[in-house]
C-alpha positions in Angstrom: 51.4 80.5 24.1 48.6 82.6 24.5 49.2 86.3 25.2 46.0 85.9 27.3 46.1 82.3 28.1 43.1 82.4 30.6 40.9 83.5 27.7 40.8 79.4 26.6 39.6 78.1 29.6 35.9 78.0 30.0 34.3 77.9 33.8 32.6 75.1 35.2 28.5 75.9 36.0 26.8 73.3 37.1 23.4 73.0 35.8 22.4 72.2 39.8 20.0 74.5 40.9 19.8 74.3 44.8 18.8 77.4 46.7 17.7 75.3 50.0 20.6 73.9 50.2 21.0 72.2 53.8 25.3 71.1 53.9 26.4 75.0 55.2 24.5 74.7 58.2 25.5 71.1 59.2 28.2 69.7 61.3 30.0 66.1 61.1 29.3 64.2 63.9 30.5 60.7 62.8 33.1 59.4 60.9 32.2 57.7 57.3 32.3 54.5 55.9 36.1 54.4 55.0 37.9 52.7 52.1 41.6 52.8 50.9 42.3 52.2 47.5 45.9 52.7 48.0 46.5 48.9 46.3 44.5 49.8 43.6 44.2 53.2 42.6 47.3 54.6 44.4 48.7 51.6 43.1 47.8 52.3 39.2 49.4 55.9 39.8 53.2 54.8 40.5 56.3 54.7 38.4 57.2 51.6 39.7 53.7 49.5 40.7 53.6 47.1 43.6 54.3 43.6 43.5 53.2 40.9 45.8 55.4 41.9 49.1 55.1 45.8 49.0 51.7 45.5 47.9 51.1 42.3 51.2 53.0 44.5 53.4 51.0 47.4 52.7 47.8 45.5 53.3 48.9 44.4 56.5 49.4 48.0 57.5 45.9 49.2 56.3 44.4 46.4 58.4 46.4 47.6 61.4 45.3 51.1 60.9 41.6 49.7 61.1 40.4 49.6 57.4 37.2 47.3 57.1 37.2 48.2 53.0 40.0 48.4 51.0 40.3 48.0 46.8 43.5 45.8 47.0 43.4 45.3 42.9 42.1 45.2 40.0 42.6 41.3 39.0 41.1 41.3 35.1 44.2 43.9 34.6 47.5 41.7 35.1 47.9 38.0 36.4 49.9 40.0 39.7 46.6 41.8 40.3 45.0 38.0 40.2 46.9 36.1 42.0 47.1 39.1 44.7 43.4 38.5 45.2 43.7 34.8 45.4 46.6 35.0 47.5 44.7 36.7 50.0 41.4 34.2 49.9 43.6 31.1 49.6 45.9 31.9 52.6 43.2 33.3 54.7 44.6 36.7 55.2 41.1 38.4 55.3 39.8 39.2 59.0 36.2 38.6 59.4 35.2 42.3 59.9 37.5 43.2 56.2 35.5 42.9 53.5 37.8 43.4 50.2 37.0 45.3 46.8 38.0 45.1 43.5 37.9 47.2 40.5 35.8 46.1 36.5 35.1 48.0 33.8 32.3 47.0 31.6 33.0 44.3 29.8 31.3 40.8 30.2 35.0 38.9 29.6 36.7 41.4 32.2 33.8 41.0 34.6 33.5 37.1 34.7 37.5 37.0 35.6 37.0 39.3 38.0 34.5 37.0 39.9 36.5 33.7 39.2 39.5 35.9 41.3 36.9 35.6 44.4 36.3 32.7 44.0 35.5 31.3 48.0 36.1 34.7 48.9 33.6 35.3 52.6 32.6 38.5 51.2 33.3 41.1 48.8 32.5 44.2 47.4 32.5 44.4 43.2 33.3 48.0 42.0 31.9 48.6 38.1 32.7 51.7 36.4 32.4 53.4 33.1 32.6 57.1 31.9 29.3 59.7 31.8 30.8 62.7 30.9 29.6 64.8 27.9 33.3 65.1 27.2 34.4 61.7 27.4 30.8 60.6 25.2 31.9 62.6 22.9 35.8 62.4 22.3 36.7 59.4 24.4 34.0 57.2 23.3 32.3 58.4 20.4 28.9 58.1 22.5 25.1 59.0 23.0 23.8 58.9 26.3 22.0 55.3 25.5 25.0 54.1 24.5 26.5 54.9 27.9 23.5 53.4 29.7 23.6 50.3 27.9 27.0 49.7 28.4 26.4 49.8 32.3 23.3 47.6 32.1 25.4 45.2 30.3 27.6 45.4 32.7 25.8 45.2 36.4 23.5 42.5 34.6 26.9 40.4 34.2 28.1 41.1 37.5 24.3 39.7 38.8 24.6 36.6 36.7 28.6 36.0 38.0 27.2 36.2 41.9 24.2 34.4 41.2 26.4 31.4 40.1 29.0 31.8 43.6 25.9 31.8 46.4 28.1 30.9 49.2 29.9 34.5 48.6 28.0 38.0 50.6 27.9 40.1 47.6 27.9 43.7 47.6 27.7 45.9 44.4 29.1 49.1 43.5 28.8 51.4 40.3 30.9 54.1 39.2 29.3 56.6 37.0 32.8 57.9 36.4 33.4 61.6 35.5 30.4 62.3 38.2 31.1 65.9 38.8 31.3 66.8 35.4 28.1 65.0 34.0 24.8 66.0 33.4 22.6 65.7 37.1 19.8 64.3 35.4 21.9 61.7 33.4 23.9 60.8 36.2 20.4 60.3 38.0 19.0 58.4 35.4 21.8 56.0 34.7 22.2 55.5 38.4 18.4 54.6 38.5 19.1 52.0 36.1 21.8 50.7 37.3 19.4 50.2 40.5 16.5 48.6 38.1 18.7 45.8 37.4 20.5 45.1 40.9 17.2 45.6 43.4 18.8 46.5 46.3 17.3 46.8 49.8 18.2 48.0 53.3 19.4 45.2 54.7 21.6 44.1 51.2 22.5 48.2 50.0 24.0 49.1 46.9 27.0 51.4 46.3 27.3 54.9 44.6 30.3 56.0 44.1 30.2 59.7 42.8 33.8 60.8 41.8 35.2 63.9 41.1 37.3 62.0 39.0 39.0 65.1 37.8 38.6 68.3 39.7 36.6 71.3 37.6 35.0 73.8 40.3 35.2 74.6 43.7 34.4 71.8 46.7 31.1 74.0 47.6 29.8 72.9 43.9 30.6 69.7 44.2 28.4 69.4 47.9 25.4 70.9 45.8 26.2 68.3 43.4 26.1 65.3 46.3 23.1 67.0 47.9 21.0 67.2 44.6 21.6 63.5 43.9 21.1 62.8 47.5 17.7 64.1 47.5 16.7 62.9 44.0 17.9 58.9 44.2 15.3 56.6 44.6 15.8 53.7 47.5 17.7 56.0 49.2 17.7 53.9 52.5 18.7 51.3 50.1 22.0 52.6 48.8 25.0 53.7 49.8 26.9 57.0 48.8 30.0 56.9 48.3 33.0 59.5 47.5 36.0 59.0 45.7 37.6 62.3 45.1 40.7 63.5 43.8 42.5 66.8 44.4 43.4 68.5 41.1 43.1 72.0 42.6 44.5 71.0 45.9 41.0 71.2 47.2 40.1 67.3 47.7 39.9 67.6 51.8 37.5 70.1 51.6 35.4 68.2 49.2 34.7 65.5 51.0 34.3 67.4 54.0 31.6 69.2 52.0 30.5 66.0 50.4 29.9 64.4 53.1 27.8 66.9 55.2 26.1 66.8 51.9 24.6 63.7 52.7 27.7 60.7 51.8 28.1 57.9 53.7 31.8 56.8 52.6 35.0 57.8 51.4 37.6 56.0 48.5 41.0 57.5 49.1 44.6 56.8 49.4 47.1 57.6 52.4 48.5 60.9 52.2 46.5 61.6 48.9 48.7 59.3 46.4 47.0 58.5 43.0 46.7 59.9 39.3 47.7 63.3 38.6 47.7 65.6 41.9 46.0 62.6 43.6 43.1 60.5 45.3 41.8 62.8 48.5 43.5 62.0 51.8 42.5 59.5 53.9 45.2 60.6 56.9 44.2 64.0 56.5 41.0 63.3 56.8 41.1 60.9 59.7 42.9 63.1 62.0 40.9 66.3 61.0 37.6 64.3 62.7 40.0 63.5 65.5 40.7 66.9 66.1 37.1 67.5 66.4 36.4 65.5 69.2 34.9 62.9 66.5 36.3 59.1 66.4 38.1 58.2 63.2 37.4 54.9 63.4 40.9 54.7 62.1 44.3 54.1 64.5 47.7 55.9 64.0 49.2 55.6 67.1 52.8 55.7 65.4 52.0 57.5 62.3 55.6 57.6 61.5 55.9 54.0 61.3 53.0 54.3 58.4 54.9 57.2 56.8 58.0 54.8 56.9 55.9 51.6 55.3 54.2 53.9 52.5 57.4 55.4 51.7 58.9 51.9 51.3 56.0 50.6 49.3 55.1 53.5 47.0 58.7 54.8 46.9 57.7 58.3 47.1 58.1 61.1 50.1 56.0 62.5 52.3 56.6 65.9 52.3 57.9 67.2 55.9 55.2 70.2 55.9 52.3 67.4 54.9 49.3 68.0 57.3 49.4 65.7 60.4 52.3 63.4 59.0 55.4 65.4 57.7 58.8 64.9 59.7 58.9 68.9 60.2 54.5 69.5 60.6 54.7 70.0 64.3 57.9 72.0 64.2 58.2 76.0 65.0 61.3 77.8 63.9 59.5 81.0 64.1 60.5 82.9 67.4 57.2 84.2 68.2 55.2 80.4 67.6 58.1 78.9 69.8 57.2 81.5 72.6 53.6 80.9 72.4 54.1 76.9 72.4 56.2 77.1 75.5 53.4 79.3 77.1 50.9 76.7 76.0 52.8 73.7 77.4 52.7 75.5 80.6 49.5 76.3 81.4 49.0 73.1 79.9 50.5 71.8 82.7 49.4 74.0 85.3 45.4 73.1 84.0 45.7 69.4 83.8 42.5 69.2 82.9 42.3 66.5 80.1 41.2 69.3 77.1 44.5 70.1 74.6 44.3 73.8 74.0 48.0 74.7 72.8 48.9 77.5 70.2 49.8 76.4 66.7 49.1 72.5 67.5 45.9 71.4 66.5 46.6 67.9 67.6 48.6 66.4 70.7 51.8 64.9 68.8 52.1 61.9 71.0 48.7 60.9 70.1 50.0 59.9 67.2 53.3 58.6 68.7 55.4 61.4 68.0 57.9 63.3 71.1 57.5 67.0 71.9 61.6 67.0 71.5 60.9 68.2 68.0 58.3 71.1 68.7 60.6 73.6 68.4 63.4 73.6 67.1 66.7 76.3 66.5 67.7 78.3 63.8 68.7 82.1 62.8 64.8 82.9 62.9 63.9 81.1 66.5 63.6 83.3 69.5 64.5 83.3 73.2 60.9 80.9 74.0 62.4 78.7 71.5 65.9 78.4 73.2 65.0 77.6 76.3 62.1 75.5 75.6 65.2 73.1 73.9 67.2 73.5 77.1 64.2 72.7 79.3 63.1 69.4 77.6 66.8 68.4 77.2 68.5 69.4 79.7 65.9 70.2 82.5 66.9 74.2 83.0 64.0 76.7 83.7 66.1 80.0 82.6 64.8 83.0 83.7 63.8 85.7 81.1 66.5 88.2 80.5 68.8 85.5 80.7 66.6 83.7 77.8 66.9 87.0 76.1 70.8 87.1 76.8 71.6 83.5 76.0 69.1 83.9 71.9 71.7 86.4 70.8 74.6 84.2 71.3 72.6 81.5 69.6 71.2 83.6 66.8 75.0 84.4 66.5 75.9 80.6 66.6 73.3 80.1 63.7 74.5 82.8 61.5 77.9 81.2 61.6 77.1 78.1 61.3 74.7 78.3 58.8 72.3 75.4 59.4 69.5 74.2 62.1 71.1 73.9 65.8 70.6 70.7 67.6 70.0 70.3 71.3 73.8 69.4 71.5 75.0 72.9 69.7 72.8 74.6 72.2 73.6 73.1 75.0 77.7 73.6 74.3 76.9 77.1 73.6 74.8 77.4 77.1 78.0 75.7 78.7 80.3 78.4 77.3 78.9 81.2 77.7 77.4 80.6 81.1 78.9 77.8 83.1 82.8 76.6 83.8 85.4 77.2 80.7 88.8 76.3 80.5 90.1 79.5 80.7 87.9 81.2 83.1 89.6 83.0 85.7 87.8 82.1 89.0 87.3 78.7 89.6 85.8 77.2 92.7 87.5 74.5 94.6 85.7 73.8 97.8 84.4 76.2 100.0 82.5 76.3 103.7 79.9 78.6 105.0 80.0 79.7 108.8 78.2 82.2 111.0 74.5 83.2 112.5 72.3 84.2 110.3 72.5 88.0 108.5 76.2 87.4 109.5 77.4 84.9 107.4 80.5 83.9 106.7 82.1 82.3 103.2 85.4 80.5 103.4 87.0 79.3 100.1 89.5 77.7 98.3 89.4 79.4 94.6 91.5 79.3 91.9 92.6 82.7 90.5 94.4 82.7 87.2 95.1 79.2 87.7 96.5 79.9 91.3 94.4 78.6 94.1 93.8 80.9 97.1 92.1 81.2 100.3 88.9 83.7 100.4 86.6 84.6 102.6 83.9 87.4 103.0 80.8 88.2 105.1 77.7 88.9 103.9 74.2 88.0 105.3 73.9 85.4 102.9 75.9 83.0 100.8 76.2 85.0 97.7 77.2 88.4 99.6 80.0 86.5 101.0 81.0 85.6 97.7 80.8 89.0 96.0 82.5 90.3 99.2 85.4 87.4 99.2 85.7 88.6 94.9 85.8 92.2 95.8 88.3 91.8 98.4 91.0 89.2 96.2 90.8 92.2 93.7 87.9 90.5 91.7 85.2 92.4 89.4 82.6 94.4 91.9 79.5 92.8 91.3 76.2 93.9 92.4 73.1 90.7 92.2 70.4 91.9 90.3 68.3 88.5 90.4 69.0 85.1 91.8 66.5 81.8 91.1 67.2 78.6 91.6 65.2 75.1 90.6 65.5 71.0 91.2 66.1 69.0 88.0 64.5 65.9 88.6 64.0 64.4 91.6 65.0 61.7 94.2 68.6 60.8 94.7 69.9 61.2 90.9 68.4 65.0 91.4 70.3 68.3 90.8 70.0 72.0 91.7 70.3 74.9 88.7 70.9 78.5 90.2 71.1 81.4 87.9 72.2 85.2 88.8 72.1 88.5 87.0 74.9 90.9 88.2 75.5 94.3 87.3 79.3 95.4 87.0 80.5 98.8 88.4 80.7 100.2 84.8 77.0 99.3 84.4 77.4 96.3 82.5 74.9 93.3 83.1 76.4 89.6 83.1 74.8 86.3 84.2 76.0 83.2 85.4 74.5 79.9 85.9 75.4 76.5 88.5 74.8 73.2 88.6 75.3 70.7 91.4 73.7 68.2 93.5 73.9 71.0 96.1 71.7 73.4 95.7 74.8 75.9 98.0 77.5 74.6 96.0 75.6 75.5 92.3 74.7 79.2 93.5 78.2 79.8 94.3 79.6 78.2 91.0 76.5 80.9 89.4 77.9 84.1 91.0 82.0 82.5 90.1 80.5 81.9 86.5 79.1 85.7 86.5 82.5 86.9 87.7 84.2 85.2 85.1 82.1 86.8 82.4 82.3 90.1 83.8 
């Protein structure tokens, strides 16, 4: 190794000279064409490749999803990728609005069994590639430029002859010139041209581009320079198609086909959640829901994207990582204390608005627009905060805690956490709510039954109360309910409590509904303590609060 190893590594500068360029100050205002090559390209990139039922059950998915193109194989490369295709004309699986693709190089043998696979197929799209790099030419191929060109002619001149002999088939062509974004733009130009010469293509029967990054070499703002150049320099352009199929070897693949395609592109070739060779094809979920966000139709469905995650997981036998954009199990998850308390906030003026628009802090997207709950927004650990507490306790147990008692109630959790060493589920937090603020087995005071008598400002309370396990007979006046109480406490020789703050709340409603009262006392040594009721008596649970207060002083 190198001392310096970045001294080896020569920078990418494309020879594409475009000072007007127009892609910065445009926005997307429609989806693309797309097309999933997950059967093909994902397919070519596994450890273990598809056969017939992961590879049918995947197709059924991508048809579900709404894909009106997708590269299910490439049938000249095994008799599986054949009968695949003829499975799928010969048992009618194609819907009238799919039209499938499949992949050929350049050779007249592979082209002609690529045709006798589509044989009766409706329609179809026929996808010819071969390399135009100056570094594949030179090491891959041992090739001049004319050699490169005639092997395509040869080629798209086949593929003419093949359709020409199946009339009853809608043809569409496609060419590849593969290694796009590192080619020459005047030779990728030229052979396209070509390419065209042969295949005379019009508006109402376009042809295909596809301009891969097949391998990622500069940034995604070079490669829309590189899509806007060609754009501007094809001939027929109403006549043809451009298409994108890039991968993601810098981790930048989103971004250039966002780029590419404000560059002019009229389609996308990718995979779900970017599977394919190396660091992958771009991704096609990603994607999706990034126009969605937008306010811009996909064009694509993923009402339960989870069930997808589940199928391609299945299929490809590979994870989707939890932190993956959109689709991850943990994506739309806060453990951070401070995100937690500005979700919470943002789910309540959410609710006070209720005006339609989603405008919530750290979620870009609604979850259950894609079928997934809110119960995992937030969820508990050593690093979550009060917010994120008591948003758990809210959505699962219905309990609108005040603040300082959501301040009081995190440090017993964060404690909890520490010990425990792991995430805390909704059941963990709930126990721990139960004992530190509600009835324990060994609490001193516990309630028994209890009446309230007396004129307003004068009331009386009149209780049965077990005291150390000893039930007596209380009473105390006050002018409310929970004076009484402190004054009935006092008098049995019970803590002297002073109420700080009292609020109370329904949990649900009707005839299954509940009342939750919470108080804040402060002791006579200054302590504060706080103590929390619940009962279908809306009475009953602010006495069990102030007992439950007593208990902890």
């Amino acid at each position: 190794m190198l001392k310096n190893p970045e001294t080896k590594y020569r920078p990418f500068v494309t020879p594409v000279g475009l000072p007007d360029r127009q892609w910065p100050s445009r926005r997307l205002t429609s989806a693309p064409r797309w097309l999933s090559t997950d059967l093909r390209d994902g397919n070519q990139s596994l450890a273990n490749p598809m056969g017939v039922e992961r590879k049918q059950r995947f197709y059924d998915m991508l048809i579900a999803i709404g894909f009106k193109e997708i590269e299910v194989a490439f049938p000249s490369a095994s008799q599986t990728e054949f009968d695949f295709v003829r499975s799928l004309i010969t048992d009618d699986r194609i819907p009238d609005d799919v039209t499938i693709q499949v992949l050929t190089q350049s050779r007249t043998d592979l082209i002609a069994r690529t045709f006798e696979s589509l044989e009766g197929a409706q329609r179809a799209i026929v996808h010819l590639y071969n390399a135009t790099a100056p570094l594949f030419r030179r090491v891959v191929f041992g090739m001049e430029r004319r050699d490169v060109i005639d092997l395509a002619i040869t080629g798209v001149t086949a593929m003419l002859d093949e359709s020409q002999k199946r009339p009853s088939t809608d043809w569409t062509f496609e060419y590849s010139p593969e290694t796009f974004c590192f080619t020459e733009p005047d030779f990728a130009l030229e052979i396209c041209e070509r390419v065209l010469d042969v295949w005379q293509p019009t508006p109402e029967r376009p042809a295909i581009l596809n301009l891969p990054a097949t391998v990622e070499v500069a940034m995604p703002n070079v490669y829309a320079d590189q899509i806007e150049w060609f754009c501007r320099h094809i001939s027929r352009r109403d006549s043809v198609v451009i298409s994108l199929h890039p991968h993601n070897d810098r981790g930048t693949g989103v971004a250039a086909t966002e780029l590419g395609l404000l560059a002019g592109a009229d389609r996308v070739e990718g995979c779900l959640f970017g599977n394919g060779e190396r660091t992958g094809n771009v991704d096609l979920v990603t994607l999706a829901l990034n126009l969605y966000t937008q306010g811009i139709d996909p064009g694509l469905s993923f009402p339960a994207l989870r069930e997808v995650v589940s199928t391609v997981e299945h299929c490809t036998e590979l994870p989707v990582h939890p932190r993956h954009p959109y689709a991850g199990e943990l994506v739309h998850t806060a453990f951070s204390g401070s995100h937690q308390d500005a979700i919470r906030k943002g789910f309540a003026a959410h609710a006070q608005r209720n005006d339609g628009q989603w405008e919530m802090p750290y979620l870009p997207i609604d979850p259950a627009d894609i079928g997934e709950t809110y119960e995992a927004v937030i969820r508990v650990n050593s690093q979550s905060g009060k917010g994120g507490v008591a948003w758990v306790l809210e959505q699962d147990k219905g309990l609108k805690l005040p603040k300082r008692l959501q301040a009081d109630f995190s440090r017993h959790v964060q404690r909890l956490a520490d010990d425990l060493g792991r995430e805390l589920n909704s059941s963990d937090i709930w126990q721990c709510f139960a004992g530190c603020y509600l009835q324990r087995p060994a609490d001193r005071f516990v309630l028994m039954d209890y009446q309230e008598t007396g004129p307003i400002g004068q009331r009386l309370f009149i209780g049965r109360i077990a005291i150390d396990g000893e039930v007596r007979s209380l009473s105390g006046r006050g002018n409310g309910l929970i004076s009484g109480v402190v004054a009935a406490l006092e008098d049995a020789g019970g803590p002297a409590l002073d109420v700080a703050d009292y609020q109370e709340h329904a949990i649900g409603s009707g005839a299954t509904a509940q009342a939750a009262a919470y108080v804040e006392c402060r002791t006579s040594d200054g302590r504060t303590v706080f103590g929390a009721g619940i009962d279908p008596d809306v009475a009953t649970a602010s006495v069990r609060a102030l007992l439950h207060a007593a208990n902890n002083a």
